[in-house]
HTML snippet that shows the backbone in 3Dmol.js (N, CA, C, O; Angstrom):
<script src="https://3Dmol.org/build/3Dmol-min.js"></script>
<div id="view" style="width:600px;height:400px;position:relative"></div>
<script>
const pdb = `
ATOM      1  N   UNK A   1      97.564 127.553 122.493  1.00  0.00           N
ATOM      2  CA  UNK A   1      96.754 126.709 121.639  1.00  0.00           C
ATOM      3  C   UNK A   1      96.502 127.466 120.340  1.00  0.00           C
ATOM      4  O   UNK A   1      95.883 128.526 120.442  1.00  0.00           O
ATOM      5  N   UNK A   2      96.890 127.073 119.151  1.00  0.00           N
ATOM      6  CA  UNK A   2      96.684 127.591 117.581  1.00  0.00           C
ATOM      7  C   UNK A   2      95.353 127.011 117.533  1.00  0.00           C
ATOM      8  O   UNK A   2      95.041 125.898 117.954  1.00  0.00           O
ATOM      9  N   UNK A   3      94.495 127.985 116.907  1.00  0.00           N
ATOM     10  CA  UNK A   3      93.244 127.697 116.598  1.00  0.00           C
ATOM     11  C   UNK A   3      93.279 128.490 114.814  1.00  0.00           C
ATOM     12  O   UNK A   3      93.768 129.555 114.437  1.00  0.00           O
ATOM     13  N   UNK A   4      92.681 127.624 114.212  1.00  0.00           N
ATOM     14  CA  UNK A   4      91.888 127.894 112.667  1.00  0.00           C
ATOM     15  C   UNK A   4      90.853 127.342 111.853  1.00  0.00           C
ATOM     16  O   UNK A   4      90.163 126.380 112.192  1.00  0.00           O
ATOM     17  N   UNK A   5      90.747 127.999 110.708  1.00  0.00           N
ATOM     18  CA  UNK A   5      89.167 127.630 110.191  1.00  0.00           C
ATOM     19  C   UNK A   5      89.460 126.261 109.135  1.00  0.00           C
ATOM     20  O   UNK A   5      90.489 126.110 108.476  1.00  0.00           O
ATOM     21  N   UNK A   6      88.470 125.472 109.159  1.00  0.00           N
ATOM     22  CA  UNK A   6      88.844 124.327 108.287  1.00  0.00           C
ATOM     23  C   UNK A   6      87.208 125.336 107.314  1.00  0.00           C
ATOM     24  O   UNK A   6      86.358 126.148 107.680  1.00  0.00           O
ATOM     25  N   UNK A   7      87.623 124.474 105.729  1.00  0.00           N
ATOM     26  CA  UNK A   7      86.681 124.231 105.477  1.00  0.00           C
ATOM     27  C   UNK A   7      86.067 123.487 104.729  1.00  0.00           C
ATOM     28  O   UNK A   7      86.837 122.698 104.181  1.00  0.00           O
ATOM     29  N   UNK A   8      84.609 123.309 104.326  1.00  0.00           N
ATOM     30  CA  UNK A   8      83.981 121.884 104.291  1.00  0.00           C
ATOM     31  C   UNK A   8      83.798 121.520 102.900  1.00  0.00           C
ATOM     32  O   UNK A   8      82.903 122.231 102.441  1.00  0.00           O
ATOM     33  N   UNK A   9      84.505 120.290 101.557  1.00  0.00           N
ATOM     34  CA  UNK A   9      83.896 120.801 100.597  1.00  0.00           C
ATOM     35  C   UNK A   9      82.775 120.042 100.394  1.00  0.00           C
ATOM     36  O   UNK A   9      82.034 119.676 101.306  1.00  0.00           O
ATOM     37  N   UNK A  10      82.640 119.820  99.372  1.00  0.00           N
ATOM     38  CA  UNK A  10      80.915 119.304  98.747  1.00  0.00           C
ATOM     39  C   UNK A  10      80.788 118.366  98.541  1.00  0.00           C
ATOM     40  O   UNK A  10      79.754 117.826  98.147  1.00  0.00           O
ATOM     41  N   UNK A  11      82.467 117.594  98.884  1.00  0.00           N
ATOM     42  CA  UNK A  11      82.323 116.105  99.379  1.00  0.00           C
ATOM     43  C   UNK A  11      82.085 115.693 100.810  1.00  0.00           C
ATOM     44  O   UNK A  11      81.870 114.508 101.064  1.00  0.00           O
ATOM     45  N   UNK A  12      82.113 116.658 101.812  1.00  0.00           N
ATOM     46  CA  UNK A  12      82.653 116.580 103.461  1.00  0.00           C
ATOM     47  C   UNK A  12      83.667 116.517 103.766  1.00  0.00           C
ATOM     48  O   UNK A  12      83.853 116.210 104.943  1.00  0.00           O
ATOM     49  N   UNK A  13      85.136 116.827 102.691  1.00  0.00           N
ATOM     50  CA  UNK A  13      86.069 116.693 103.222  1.00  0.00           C
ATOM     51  C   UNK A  13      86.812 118.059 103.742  1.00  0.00           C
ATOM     52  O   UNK A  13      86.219 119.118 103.533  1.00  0.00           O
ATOM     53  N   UNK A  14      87.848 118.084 104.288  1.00  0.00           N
ATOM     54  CA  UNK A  14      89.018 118.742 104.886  1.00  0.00           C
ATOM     55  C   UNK A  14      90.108 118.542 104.642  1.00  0.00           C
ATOM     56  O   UNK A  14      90.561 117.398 104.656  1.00  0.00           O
ATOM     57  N   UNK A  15      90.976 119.814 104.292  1.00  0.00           N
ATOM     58  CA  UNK A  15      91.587 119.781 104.654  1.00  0.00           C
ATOM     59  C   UNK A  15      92.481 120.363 105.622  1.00  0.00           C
ATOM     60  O   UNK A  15      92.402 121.523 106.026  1.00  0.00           O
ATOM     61  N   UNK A  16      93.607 119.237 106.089  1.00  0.00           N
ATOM     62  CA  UNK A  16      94.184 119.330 107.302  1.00  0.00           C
ATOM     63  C   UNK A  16      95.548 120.442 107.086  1.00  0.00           C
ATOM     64  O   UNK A  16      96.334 120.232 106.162  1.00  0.00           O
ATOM     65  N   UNK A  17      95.704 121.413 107.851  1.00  0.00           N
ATOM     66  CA  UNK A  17      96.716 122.191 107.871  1.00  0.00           C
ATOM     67  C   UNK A  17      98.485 121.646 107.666  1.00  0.00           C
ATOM     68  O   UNK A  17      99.040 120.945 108.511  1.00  0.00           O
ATOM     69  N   UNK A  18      99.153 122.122 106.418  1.00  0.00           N
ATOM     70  CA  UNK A  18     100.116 121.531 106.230  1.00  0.00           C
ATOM     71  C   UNK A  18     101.223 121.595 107.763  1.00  0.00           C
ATOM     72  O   UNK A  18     101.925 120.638 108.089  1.00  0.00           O
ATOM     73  N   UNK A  19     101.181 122.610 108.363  1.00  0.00           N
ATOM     74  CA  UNK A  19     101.840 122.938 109.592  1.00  0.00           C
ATOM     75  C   UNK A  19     101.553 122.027 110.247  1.00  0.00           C
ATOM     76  O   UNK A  19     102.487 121.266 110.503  1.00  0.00           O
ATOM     77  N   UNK A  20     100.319 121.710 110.754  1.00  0.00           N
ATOM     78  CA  UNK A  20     100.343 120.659 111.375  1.00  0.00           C
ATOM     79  C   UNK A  20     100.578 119.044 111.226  1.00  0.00           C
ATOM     80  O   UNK A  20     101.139 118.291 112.022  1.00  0.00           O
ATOM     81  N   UNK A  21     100.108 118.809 110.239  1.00  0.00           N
ATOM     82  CA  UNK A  21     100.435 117.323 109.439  1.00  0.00           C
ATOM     83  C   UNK A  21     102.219 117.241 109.325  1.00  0.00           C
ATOM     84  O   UNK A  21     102.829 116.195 109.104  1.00  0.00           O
ATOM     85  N   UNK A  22     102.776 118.418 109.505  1.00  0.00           N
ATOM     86  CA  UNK A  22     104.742 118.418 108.886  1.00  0.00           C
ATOM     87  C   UNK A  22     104.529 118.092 110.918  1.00  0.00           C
ATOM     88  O   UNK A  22     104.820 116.991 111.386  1.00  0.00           O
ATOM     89  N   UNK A  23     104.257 118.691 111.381  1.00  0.00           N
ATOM     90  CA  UNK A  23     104.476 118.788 112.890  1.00  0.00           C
ATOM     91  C   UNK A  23     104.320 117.364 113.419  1.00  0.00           C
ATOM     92  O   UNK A  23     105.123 116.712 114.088  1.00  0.00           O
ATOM     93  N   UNK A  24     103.198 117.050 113.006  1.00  0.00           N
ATOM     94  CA  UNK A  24     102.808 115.129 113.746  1.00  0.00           C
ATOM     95  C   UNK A  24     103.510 114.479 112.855  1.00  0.00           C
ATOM     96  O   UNK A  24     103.942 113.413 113.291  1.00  0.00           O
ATOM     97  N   UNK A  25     103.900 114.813 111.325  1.00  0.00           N
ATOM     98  CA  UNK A  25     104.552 113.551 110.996  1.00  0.00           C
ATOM     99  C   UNK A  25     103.506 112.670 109.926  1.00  0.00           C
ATOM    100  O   UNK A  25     103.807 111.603 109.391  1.00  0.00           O
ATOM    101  N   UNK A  26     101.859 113.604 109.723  1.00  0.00           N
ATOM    102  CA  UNK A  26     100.910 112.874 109.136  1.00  0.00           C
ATOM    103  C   UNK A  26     101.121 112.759 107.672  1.00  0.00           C
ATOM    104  O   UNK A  26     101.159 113.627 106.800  1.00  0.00           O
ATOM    105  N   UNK A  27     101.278 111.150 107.610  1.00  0.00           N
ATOM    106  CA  UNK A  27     101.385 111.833 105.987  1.00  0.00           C
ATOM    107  C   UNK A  27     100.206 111.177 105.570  1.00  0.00           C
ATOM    108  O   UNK A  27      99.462 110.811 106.480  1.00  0.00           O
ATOM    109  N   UNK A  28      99.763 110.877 104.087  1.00  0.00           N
ATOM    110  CA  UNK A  28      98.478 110.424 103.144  1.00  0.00           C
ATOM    111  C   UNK A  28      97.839 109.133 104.068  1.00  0.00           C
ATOM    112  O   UNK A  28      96.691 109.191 104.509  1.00  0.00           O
ATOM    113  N   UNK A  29      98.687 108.024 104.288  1.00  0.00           N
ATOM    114  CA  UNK A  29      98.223 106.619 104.744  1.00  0.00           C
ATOM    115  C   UNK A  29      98.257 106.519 106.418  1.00  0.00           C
ATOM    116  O   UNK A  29      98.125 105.424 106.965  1.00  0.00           O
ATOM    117  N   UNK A  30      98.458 107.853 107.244  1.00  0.00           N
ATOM    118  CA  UNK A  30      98.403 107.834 108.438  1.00  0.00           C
ATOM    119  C   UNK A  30      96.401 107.754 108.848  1.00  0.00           C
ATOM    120  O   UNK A  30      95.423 108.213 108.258  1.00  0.00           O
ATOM    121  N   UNK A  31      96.504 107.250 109.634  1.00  0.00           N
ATOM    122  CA  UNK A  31      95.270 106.964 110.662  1.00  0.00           C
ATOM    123  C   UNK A  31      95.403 107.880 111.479  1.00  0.00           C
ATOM    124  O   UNK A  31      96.455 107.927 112.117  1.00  0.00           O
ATOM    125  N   UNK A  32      94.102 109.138 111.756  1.00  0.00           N
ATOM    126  CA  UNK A  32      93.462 109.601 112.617  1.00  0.00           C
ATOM    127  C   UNK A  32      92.408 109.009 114.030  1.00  0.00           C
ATOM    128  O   UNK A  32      91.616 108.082 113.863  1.00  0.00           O
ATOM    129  N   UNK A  33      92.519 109.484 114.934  1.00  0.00           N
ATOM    130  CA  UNK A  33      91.400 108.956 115.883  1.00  0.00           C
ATOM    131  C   UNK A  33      91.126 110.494 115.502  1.00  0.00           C
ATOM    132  O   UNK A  33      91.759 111.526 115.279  1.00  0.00           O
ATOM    133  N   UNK A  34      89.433 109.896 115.578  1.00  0.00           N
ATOM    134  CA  UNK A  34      88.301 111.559 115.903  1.00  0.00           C
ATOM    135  C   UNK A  34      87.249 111.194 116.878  1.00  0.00           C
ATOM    136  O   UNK A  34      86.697 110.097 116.970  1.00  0.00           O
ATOM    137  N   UNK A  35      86.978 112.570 117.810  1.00  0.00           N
ATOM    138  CA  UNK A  35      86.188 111.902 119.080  1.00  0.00           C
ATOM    139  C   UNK A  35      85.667 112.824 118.823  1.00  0.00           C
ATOM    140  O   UNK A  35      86.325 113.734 118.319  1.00  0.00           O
ATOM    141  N   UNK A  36      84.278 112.987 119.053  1.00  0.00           N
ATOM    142  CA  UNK A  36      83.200 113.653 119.439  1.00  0.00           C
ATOM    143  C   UNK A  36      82.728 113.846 121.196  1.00  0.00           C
ATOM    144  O   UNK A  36      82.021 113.179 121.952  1.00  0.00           O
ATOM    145  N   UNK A  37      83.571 115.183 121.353  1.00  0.00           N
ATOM    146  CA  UNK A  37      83.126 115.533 122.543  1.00  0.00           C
ATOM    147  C   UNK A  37      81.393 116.269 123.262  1.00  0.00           C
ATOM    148  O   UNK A  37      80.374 116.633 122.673  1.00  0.00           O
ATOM    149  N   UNK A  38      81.714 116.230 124.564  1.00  0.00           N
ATOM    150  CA  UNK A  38      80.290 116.864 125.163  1.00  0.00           C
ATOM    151  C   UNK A  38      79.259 117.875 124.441  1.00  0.00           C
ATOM    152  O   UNK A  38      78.057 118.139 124.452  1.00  0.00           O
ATOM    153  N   UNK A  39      80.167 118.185 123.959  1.00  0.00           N
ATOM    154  CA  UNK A  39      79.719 119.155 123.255  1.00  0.00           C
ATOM    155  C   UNK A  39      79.606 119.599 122.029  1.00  0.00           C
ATOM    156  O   UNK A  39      79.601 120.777 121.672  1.00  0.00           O
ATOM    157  N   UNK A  40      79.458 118.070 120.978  1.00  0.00           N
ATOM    158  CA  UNK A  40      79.111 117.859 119.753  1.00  0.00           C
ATOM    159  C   UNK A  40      80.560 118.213 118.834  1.00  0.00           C
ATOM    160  O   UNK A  40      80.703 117.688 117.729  1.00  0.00           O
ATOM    161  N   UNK A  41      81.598 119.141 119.393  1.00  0.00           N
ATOM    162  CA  UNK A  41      82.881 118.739 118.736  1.00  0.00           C
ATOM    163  C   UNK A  41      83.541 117.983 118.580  1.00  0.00           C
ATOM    164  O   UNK A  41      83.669 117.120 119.449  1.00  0.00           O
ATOM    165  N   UNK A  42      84.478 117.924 117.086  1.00  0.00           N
ATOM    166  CA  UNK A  42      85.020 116.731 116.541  1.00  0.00           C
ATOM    167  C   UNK A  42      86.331 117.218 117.213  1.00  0.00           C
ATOM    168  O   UNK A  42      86.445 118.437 117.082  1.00  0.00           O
ATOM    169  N   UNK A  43      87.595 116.512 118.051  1.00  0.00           N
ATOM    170  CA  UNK A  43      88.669 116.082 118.190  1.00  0.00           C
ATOM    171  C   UNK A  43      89.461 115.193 117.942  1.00  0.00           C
ATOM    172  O   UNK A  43      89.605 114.138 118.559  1.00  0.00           O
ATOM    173  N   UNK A  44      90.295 115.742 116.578  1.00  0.00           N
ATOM    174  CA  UNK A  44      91.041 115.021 116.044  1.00  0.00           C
ATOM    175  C   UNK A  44      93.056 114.700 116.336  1.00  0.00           C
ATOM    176  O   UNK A  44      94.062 115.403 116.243  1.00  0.00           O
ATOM    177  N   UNK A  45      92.876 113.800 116.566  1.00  0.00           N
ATOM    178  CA  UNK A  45      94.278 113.626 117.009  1.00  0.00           C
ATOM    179  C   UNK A  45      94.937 112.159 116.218  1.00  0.00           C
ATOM    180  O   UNK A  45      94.290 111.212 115.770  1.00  0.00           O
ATOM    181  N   UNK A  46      96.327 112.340 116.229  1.00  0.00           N
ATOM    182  CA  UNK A  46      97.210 110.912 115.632  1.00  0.00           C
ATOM    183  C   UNK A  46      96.992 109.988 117.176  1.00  0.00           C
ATOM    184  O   UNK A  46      96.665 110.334 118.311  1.00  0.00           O
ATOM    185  N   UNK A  47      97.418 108.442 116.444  1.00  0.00           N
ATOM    186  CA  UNK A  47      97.230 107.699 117.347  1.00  0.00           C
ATOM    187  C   UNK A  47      98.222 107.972 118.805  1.00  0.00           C
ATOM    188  O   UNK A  47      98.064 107.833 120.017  1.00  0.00           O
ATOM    189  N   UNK A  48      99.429 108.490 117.784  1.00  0.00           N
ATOM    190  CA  UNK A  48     100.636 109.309 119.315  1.00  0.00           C
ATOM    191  C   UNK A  48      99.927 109.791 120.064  1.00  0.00           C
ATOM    192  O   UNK A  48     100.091 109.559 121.261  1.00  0.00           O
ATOM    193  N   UNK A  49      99.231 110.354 119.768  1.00  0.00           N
ATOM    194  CA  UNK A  49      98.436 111.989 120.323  1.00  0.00           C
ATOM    195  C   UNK A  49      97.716 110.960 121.584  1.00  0.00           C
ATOM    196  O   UNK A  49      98.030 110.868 122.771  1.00  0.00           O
ATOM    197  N   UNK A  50      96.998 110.487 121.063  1.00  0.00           N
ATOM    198  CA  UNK A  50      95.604 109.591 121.874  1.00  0.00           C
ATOM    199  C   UNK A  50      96.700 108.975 123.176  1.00  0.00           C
ATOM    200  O   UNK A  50      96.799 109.204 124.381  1.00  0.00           O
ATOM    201  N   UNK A  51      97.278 108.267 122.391  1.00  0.00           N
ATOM    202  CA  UNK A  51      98.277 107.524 123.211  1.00  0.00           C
ATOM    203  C   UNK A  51      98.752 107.834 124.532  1.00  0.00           C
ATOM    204  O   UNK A  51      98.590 107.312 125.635  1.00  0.00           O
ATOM    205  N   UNK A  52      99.399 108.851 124.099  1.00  0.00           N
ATOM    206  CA  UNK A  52     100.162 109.808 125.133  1.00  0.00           C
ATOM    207  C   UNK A  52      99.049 110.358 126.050  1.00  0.00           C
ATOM    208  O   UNK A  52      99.242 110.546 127.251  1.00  0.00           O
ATOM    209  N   UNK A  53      97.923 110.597 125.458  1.00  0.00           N
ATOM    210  CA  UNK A  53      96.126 111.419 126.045  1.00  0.00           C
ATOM    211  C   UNK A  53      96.543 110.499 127.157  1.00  0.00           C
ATOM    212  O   UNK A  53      97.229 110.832 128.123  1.00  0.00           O
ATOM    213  N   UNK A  54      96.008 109.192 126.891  1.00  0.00           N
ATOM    214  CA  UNK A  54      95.868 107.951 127.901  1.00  0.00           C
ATOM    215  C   UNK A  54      96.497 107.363 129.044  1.00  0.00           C
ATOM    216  O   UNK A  54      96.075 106.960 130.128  1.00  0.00           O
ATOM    217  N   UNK A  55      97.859 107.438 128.390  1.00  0.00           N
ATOM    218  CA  UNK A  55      98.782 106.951 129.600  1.00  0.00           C
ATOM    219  C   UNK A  55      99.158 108.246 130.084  1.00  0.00           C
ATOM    220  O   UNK A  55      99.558 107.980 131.218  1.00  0.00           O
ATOM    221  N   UNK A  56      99.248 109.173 129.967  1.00  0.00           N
ATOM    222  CA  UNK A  56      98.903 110.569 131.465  1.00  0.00           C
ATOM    223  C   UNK A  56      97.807 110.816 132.137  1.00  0.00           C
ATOM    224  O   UNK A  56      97.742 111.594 133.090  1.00  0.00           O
ATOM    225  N   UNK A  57      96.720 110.050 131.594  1.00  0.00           N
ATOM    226  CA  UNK A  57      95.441 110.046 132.358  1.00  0.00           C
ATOM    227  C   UNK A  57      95.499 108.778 133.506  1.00  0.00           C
ATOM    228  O   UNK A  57      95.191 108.870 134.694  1.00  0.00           O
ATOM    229  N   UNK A  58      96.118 107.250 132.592  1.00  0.00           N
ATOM    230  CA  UNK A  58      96.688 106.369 133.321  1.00  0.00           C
ATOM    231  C   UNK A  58      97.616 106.625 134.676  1.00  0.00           C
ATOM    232  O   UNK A  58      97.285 106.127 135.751  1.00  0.00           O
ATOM    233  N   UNK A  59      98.495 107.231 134.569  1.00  0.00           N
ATOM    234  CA  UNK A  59      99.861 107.712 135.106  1.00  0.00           C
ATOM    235  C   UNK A  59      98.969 108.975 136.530  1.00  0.00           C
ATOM    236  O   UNK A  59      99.613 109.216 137.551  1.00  0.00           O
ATOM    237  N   UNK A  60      97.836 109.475 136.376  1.00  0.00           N
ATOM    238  CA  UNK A  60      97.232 110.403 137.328  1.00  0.00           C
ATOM    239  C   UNK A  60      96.752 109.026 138.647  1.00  0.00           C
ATOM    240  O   UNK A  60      97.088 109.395 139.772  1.00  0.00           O
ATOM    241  N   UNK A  61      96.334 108.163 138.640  1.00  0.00           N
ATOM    242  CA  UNK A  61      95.740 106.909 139.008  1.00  0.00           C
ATOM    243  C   UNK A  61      96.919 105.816 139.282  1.00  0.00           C
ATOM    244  O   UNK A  61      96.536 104.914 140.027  1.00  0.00           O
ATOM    245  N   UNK A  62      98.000 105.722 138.929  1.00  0.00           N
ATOM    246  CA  UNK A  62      98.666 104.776 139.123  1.00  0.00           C
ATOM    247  C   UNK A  62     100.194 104.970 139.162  1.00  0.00           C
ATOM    248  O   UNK A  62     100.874 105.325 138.199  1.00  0.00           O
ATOM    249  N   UNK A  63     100.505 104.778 140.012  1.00  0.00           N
ATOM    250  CA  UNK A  63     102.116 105.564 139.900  1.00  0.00           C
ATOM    251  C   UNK A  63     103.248 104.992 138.731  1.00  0.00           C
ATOM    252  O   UNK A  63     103.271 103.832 138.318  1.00  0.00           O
ATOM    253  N   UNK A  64     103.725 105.554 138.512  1.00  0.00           N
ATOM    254  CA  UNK A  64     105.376 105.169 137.987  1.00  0.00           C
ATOM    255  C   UNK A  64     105.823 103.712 138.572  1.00  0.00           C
ATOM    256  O   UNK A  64     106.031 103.595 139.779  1.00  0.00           O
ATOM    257  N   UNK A  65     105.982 102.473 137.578  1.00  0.00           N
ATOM    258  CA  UNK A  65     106.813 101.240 138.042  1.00  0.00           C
ATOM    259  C   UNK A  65     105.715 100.114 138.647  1.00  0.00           C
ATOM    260  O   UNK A  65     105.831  98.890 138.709  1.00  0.00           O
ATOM    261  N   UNK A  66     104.532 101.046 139.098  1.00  0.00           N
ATOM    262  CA  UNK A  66     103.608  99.771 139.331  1.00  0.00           C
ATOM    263  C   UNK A  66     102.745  99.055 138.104  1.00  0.00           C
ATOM    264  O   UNK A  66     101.904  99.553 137.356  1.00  0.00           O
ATOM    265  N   UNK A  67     103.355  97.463 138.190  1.00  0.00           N
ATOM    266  CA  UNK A  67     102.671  97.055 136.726  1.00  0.00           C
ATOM    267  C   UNK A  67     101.626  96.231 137.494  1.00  0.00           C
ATOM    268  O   UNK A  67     101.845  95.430 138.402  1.00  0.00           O
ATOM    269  N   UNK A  68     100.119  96.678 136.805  1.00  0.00           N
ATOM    270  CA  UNK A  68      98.711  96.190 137.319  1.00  0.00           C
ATOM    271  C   UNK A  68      98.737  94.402 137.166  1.00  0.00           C
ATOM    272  O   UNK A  68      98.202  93.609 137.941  1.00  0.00           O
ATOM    273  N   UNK A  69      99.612  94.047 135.797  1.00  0.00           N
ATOM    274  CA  UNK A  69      99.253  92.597 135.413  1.00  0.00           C
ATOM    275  C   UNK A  69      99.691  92.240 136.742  1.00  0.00           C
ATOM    276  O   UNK A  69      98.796  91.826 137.480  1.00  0.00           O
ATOM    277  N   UNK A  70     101.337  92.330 137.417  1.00  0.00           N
ATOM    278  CA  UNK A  70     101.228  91.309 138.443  1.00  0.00           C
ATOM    279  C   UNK A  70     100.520  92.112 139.255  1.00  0.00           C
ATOM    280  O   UNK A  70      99.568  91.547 138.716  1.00  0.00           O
ATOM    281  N   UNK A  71     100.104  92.755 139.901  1.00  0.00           N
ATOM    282  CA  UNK A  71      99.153  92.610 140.752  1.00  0.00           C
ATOM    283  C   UNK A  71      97.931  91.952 140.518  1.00  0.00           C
ATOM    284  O   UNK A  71      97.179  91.323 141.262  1.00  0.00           O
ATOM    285  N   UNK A  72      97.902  92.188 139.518  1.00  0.00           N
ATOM    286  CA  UNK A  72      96.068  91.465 139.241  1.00  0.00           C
ATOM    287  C   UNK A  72      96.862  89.523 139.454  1.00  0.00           C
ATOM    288  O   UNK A  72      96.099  88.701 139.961  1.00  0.00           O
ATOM    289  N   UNK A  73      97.945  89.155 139.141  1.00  0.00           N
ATOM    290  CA  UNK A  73      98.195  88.080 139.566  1.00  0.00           C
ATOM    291  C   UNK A  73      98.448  87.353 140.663  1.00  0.00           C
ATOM    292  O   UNK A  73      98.156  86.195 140.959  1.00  0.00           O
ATOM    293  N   UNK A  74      99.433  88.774 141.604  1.00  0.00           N
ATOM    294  CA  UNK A  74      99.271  88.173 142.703  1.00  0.00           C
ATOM    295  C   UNK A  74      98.047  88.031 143.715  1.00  0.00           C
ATOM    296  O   UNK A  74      98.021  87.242 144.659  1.00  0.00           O
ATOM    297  N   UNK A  75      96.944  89.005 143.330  1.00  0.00           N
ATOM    298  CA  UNK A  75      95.256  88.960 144.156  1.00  0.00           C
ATOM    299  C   UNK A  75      94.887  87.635 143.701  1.00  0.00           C
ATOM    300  O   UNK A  75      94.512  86.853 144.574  1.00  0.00           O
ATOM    301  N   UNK A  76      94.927  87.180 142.339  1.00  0.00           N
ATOM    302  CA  UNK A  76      94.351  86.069 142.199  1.00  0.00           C
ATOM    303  C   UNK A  76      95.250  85.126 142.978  1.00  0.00           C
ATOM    304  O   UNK A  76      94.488  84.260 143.410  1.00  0.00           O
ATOM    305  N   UNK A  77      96.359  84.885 143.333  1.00  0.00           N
ATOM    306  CA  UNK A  77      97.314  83.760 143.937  1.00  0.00           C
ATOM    307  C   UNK A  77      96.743  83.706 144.773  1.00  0.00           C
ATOM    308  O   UNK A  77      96.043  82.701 144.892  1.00  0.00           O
ATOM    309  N   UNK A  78      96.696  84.948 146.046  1.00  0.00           N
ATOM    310  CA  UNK A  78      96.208  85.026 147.318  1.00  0.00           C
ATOM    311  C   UNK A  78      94.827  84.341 147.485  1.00  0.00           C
ATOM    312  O   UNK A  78      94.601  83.541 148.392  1.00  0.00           O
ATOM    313  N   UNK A  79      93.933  84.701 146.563  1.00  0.00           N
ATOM    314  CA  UNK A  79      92.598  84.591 146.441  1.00  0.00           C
ATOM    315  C   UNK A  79      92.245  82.999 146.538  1.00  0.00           C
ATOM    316  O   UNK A  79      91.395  82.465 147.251  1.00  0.00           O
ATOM    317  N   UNK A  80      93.345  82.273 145.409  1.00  0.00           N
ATOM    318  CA  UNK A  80      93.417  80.644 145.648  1.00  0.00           C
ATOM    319  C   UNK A  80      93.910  79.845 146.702  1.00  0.00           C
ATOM    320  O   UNK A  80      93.574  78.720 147.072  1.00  0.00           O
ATOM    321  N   UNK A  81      94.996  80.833 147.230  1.00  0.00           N
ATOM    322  CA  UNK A  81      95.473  80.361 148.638  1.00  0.00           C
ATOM    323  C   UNK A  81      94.276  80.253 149.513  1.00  0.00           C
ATOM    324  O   UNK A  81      93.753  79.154 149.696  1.00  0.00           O
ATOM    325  N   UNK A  82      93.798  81.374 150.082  1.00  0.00           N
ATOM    326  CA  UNK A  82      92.572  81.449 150.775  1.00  0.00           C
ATOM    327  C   UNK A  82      91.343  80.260 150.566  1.00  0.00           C
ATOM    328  O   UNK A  82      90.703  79.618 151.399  1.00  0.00           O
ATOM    329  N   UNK A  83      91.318  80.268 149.222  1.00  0.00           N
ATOM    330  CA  UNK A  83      90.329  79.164 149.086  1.00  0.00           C
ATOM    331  C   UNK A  83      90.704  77.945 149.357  1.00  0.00           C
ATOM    332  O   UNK A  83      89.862  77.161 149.796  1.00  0.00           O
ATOM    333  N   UNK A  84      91.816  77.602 149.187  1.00  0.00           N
ATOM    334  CA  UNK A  84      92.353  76.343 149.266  1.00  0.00           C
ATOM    335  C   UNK A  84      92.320  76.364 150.991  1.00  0.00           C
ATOM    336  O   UNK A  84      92.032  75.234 151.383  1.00  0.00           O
ATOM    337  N   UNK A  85      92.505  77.203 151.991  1.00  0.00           N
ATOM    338  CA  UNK A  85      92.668  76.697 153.274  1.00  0.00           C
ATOM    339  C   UNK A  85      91.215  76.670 153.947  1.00  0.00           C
ATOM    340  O   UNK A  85      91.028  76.538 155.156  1.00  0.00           O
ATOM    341  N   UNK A  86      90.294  76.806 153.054  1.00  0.00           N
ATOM    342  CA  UNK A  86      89.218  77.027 153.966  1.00  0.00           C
ATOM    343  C   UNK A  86      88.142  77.928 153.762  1.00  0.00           C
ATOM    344  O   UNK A  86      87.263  78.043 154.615  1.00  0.00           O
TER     345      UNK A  86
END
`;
const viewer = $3Dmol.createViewer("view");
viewer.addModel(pdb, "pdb");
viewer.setStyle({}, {cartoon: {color: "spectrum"}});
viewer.zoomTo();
viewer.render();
</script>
């Protein structure tokens, strides 16, 4: 993990390390997500970044090839079947 110092000017801005911005691909009109973690730090990442965060957090919970929509369709089928007999 590369760690360095940003610093703040007298507008609040930053700037972002050219290494890294050539690395993600950020250029002027790119969109950041920034999260404020537990612990009052800012984590800043591209929307890739987040993205990718998510669906490996997704992917810990749900395997490879299972798609939730049809399931969530076929519970509801079942669910109407059932009702319908009774």
């Amino acid at each position: 993990m590369k760690q360095f110092t940003l610093r703040v000017d007298d507008q609040g801005r930053v700037l972002l390390p050219s290494f890294w911005r050539k690395q993600q691909q950020v250029k002027a009109s790119t969109e950041l997500c920034v999260t404020v973690n537990e612990g009052g730090g800012l984590v800043i990442e591209t929307r890739e970044q987040g993205l990718r965060r998510a669906r490996a957090l997704v992917r810990r919970y749900i395997p490879e090839g299972v798609r939730l929509s049809e399931e969530i369709v076929a519970d509801h089928r079942a669910e109407a079947a059932r009702e319908r007999q009774g």
